[in-house]
LOTORMAR-989049 format. One line per field, with one value per residue (C-alpha): x, y, z; residue in one letter. Coordinates in Angstrom, 1 decimal, always signed. Example, Ala and Ser with C-alpha at 12.3 -4.5 7.8 and 13.67 -1.06 7.14 Angstrom:
2
px: c(+12.3:+13.7)
py: c(-4.5:-1.1)
pz: c(+7.8:+7.1)
torza: c(A:S)
***
This chain:
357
px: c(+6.7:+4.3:+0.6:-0.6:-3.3:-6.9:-9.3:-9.8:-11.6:-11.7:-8.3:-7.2:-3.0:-2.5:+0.5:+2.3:+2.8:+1.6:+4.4:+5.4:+5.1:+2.0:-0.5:-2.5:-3.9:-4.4:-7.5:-6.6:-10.0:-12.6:-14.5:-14.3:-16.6:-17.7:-18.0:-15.3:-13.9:-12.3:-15.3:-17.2:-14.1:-14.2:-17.1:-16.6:-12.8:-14.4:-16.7:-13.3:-11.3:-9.6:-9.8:-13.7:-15.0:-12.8:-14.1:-11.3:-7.5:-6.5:-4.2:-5.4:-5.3:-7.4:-6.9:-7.7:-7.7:-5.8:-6.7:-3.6:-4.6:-7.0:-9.6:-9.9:-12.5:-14.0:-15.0:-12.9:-10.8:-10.2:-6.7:-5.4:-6.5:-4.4:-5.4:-3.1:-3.5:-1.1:+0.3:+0.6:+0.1:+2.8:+4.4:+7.4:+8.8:+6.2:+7.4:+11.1:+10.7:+9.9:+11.7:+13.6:+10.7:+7.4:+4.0:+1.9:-1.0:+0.7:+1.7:+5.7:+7.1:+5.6:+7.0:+10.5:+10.4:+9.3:+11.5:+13.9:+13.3:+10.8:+9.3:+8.5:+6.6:+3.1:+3.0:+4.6:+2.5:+0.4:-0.8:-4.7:-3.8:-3.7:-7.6:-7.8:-6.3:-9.6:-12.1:-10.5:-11.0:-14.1:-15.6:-14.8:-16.4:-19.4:-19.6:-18.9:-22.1:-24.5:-27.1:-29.4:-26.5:-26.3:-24.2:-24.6:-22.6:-23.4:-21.4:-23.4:-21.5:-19.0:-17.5:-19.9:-22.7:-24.8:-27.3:-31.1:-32.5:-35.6:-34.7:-33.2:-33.6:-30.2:-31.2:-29.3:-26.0:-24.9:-26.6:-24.1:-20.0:-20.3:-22.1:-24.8:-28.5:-29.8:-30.2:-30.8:-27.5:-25.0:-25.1:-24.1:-21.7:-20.2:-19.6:-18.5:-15.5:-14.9:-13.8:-12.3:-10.1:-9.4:-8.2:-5.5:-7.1:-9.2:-12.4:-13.5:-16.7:-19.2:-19.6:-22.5:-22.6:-25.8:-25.5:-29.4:-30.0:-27.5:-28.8:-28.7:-26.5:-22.9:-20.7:-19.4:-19.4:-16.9:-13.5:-15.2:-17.9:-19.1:-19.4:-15.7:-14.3:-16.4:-15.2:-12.0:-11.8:-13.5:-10.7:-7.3:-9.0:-6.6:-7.4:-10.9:-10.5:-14.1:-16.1:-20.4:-22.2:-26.0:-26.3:-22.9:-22.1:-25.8:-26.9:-25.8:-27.8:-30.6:-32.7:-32.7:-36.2:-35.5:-32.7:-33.7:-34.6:-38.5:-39.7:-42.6:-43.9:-44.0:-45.0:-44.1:-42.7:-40.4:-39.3:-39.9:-37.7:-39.9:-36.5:-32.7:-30.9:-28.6:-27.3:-28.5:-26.0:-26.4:-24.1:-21.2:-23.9:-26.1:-30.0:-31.2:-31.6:-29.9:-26.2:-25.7:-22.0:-20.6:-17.1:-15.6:-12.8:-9.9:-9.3:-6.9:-3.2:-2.0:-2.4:-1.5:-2.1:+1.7:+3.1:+5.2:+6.9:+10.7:+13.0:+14.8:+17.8:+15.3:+15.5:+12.4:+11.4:+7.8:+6.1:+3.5:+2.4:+2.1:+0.6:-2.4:-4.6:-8.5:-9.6:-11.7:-10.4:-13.8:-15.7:-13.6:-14.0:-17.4:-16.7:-13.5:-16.3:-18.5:-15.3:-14.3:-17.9:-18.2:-14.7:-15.7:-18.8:-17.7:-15.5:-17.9:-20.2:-17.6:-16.8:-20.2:-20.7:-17.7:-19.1:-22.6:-22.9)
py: c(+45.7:+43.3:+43.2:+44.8:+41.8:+41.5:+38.6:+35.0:+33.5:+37.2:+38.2:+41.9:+43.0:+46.8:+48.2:+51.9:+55.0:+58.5:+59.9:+56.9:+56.1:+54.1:+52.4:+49.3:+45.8:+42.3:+40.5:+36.8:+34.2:+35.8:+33.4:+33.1:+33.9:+37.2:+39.8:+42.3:+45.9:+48.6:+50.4:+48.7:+49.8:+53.8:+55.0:+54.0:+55.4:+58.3:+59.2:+59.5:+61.2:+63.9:+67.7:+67.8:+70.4:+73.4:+71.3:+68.4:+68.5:+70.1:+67.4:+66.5:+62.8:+61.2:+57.8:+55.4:+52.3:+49.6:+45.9:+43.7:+40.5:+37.9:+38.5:+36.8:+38.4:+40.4:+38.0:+36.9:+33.8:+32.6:+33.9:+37.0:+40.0:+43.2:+46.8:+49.6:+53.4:+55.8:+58.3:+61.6:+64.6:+64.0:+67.6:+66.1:+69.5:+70.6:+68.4:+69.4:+71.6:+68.7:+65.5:+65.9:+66.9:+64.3:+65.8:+65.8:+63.3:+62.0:+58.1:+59.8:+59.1:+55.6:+54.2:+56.1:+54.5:+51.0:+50.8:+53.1:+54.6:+56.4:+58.3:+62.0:+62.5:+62.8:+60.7:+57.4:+54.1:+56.1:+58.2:+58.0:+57.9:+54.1:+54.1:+54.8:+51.1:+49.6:+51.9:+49.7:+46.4:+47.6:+47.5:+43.9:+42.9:+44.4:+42.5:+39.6:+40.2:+40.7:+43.5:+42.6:+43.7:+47.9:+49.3:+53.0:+55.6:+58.7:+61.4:+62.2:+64.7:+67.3:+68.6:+69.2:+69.4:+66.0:+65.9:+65.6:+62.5:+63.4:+64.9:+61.7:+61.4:+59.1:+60.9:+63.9:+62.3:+62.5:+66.1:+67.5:+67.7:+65.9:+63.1:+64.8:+63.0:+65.9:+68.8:+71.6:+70.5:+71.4:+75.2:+75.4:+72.9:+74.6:+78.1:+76.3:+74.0:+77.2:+79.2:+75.9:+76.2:+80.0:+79.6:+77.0:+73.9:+71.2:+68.8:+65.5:+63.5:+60.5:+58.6:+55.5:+52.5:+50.9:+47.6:+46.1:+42.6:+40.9:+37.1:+36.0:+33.9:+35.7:+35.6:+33.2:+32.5:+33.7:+34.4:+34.8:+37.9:+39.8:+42.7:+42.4:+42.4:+45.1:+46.6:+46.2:+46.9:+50.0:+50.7:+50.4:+53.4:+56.4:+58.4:+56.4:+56.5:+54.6:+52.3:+51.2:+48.5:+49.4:+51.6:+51.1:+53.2:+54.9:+51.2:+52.0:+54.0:+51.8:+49.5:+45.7:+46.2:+49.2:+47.1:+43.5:+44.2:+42.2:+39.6:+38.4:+35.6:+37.4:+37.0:+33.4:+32.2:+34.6:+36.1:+39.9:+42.5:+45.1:+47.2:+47.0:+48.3:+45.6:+46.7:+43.8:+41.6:+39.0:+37.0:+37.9:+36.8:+38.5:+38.7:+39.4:+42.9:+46.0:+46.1:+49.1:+50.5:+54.1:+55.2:+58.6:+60.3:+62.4:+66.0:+66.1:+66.3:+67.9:+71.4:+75.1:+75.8:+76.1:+73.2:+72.1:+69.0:+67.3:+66.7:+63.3:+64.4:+64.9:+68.4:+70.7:+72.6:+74.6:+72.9:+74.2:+71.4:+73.3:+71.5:+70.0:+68.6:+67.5:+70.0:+67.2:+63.5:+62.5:+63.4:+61.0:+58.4:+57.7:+55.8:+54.1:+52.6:+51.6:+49.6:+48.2:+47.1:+45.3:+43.6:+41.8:+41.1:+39.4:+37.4:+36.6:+35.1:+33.0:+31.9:+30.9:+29.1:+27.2:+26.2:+25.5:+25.6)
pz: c(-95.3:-95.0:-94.4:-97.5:-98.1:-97.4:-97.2:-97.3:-100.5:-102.1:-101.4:-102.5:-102.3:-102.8:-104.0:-104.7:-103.4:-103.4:-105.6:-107.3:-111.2:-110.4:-107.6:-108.2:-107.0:-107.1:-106.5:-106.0:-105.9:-108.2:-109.7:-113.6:-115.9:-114.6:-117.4:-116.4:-118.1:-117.5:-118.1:-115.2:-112.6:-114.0:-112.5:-108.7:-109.6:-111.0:-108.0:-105.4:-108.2:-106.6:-108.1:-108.8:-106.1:-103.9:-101.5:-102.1:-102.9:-106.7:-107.5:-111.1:-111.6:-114.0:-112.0:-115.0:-114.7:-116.7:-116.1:-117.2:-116.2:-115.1:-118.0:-121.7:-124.0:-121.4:-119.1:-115.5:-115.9:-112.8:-112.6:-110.1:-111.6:-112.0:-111.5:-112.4:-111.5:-113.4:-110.9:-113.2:-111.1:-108.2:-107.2:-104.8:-104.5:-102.0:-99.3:-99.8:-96.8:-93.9:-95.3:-92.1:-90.0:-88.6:-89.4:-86.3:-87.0:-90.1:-89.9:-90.4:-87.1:-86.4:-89.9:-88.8:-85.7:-86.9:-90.6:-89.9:-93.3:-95.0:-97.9:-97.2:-100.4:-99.6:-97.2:-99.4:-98.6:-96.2:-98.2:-99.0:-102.3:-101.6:-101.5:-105.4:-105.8:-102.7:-104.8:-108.0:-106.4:-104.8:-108.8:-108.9:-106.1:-106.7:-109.9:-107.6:-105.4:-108.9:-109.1:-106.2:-103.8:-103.5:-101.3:-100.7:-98.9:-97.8:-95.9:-92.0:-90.4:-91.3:-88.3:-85.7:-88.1:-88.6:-91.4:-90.2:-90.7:-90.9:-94.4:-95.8:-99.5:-101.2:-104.5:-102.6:-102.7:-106.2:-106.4:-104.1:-103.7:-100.1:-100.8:-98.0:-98.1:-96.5:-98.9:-96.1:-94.7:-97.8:-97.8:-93.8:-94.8:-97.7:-95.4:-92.9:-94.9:-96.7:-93.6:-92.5:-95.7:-95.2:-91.8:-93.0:-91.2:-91.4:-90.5:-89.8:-90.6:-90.3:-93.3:-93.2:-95.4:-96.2:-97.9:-99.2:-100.5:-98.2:-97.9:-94.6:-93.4:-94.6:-91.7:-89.2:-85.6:-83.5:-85.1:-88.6:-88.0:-90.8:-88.8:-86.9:-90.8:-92.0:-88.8:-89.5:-93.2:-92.5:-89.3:-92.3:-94.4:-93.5:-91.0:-89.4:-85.8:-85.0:-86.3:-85.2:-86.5:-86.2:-83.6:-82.3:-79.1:-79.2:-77.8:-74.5:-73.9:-74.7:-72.4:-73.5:-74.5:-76.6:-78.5:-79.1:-82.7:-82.5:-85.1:-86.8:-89.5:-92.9:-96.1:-98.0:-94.5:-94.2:-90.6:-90.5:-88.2:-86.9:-86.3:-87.0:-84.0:-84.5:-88.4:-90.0:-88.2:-85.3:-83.5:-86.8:-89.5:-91.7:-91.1:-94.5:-93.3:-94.6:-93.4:-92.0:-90.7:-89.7:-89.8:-88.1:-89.8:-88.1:-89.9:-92.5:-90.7:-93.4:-92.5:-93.1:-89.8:-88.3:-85.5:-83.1:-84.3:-83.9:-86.8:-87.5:-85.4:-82.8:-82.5:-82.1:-85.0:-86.4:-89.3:-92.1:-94.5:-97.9:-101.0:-102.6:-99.1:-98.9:-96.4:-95.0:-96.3:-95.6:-98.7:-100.7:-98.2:-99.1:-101.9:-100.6:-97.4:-99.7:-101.9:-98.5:-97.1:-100.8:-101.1:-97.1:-98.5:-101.6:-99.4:-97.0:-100.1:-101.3:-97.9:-97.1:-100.5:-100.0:-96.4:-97.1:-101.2)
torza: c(X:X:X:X:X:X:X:X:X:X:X:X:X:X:X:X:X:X:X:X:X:X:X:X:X:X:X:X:X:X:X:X:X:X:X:X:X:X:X:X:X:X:X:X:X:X:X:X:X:X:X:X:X:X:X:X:X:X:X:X:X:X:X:X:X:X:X:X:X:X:X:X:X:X:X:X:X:X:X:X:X:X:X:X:X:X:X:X:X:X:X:X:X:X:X:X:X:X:X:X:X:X:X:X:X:X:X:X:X:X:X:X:X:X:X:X:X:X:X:X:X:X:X:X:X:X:X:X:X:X:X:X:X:X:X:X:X:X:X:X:X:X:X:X:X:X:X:X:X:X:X:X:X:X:X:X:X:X:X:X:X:X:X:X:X:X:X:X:X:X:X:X:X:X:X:X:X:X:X:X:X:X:X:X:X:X:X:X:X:X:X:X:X:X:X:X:X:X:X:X:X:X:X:X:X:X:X:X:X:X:X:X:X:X:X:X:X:X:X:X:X:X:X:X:X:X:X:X:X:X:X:X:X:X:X:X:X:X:X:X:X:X:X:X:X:X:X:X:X:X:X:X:X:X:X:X:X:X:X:X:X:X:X:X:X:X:X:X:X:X:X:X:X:X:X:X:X:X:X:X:X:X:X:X:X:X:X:X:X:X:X:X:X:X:X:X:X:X:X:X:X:X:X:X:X:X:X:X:X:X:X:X:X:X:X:X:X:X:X:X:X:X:X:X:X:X:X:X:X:X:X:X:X:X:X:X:X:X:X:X:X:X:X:X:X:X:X:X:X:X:X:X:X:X:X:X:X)
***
């Protein structure tokens, strides 16, 4: 299987499977001399942990990480660096019951029809446990890009229910289990996942990824966007089915007038936007304004909720997915967005100071 590679300059490999001994990375093209640990990885690992809400799946992984090469005496050297992700709460045994049967929305039949083989545990290669090893290399990057870089995430929609924007506040997100900036928002949310839950099914969401301090300039004409390869980095998280950049599809809807995002001298000769319709992004490259990119998220597939499905030997057959399932596979993709937005943007740094110094 091939295709497991991201990136030009900033190049990231994953590896592993959902029920295998371990999951992990490779990050070829950092430059040395970045100060690098394992403690600076933890904490983005630690924010899509699974198990730490009723609101997320219960398998208990501690998902630490292990860097086994490409530092000397805490600093980057230059040299591929390796991640590693222990796998230690697999449960196998709970997907006994359909090895011979395709989950409907799962990735099972495509890779059956395309390999001819494969691995019924959890989903295998599929799985979204893969993200814990993007989240990992996500780290990295960031200590790529350097402090004046943030990139934020924040969860928009659950369901049918969109956050108001109006009540905006990012302090919000790390007060609550969804990653919601809007604070009147989480209770509805939390009755309406739980009865999701109860009834044996699932949800979707809208996560948005703001990234502030972007120079202008990342990004190339044509065949080298930074918004087509945020676009598409966000696209290979499981289970997105749409990406915007901006205002994405709500532009439409707009008159030319309404959209061209106007400018103005500012301060130390500086060019001012008077609005960002366009997500900090023109023609593929960056303005200098906030990046701004939003991702929709199928519900989970895995579901209590009894099926109609086919088995291997293509005969028709009921399935119930039984396990340890995020109700809504969103919540945890906040941080794996904001890991992908950083590891194009990294990229797209070295790329540019390679092309123009």
């Amino acid at each position: 299987m091939s295709h497991n590679s991201f990136g030009h300059l900033f190049r990231v490999t994953t590896w592993g499977e959902s029920h295998g001994p371990a999951l992990g990375c490779v990050i070829d093209g950092c430059p040395p001399g970045i100060a690098l640990s394992e403690a600076d990885i933890q904490p983005w690992l630690d924010k899509r942990r699974p198990g730490q809400s009723r609101f997320t799946t219960q398998r208990r992984e501690a998902d630490q990480v292990k860097i086994l090469s490409g530092t000397y005496e805490g600093s980057t050297t230059g040299t591929p660096i390796s991640l590693m992700i222990d796998n230690t709460d697999q449960r196998s045994k709970d997907y006994s019951d359909i090895a011979d049967k395709f989950r409907p929305g799962h990735a099972d039949i495509t890779y059956q029809q395309k390999y001819g083989i494969r691995d019924p545990r959890g989903g295998g290669r599929s799985s979204a446990r893969e993200t814990a090893a993007r989240v990992a290399a996500g780290a990295v990057a960031r200590k790529v890009l350097g402090a004046d870089i943030t990139i934020r995430g924040a969860l928009t929609q659950l369901g049918p229910h969109p956050v108001a924007r109006a009540n905006w506040d990012w302090a919000e997100t790390t007060r609550n289990s969804f990653w919601c900036p809007d604070p009147q928002a989480v209770a509805d949310w939390e009755s309406y996942l739980d009865a999701i839950r109860k009834d044996g099914s699932s949800c979707g969401a809208v996560i948005d990824i703001v990234a502030s301090g972007v120079p202008a300039g990342l990004g190339a004409p044509i065949y080298g966007k930074l918004d087509a390869d945020i676009a598409q980095a966000l696209m290979s998280i499981n289970a997105v089915k749409g990406v915007e950049i901006g205002d994405g599809f709500a532009a439409a809807a707009l008159s030319g007038a309404e959209n061209a995002d106007e400018m103005r001298p500012g301060a130390d000769g500086q060019t001012e936007f008077t609005s960002n319709h366009a997500g900090g992004i023109l023609g593929g490259i960056a303005t200098g304004q906030d990046i701004i990119a939003r991702f929709a998220v199928k519900p989970t597939s895995s579901i209590l909720t009894p099926r109609q499905t086919v088995t291997k030997q293509g005969k028709a057959a009921q399935i119930v997915t039984k396990g340890r399932h995020d109700p809504c596979v969103g919540i945890r993709a906040v941080p794996v967005g904001e890991a992908m937005v950083a590891c194009i943007l990294a990229d797209h740094l070295l790329r540019h100071r390679g092309q123009i110094g």
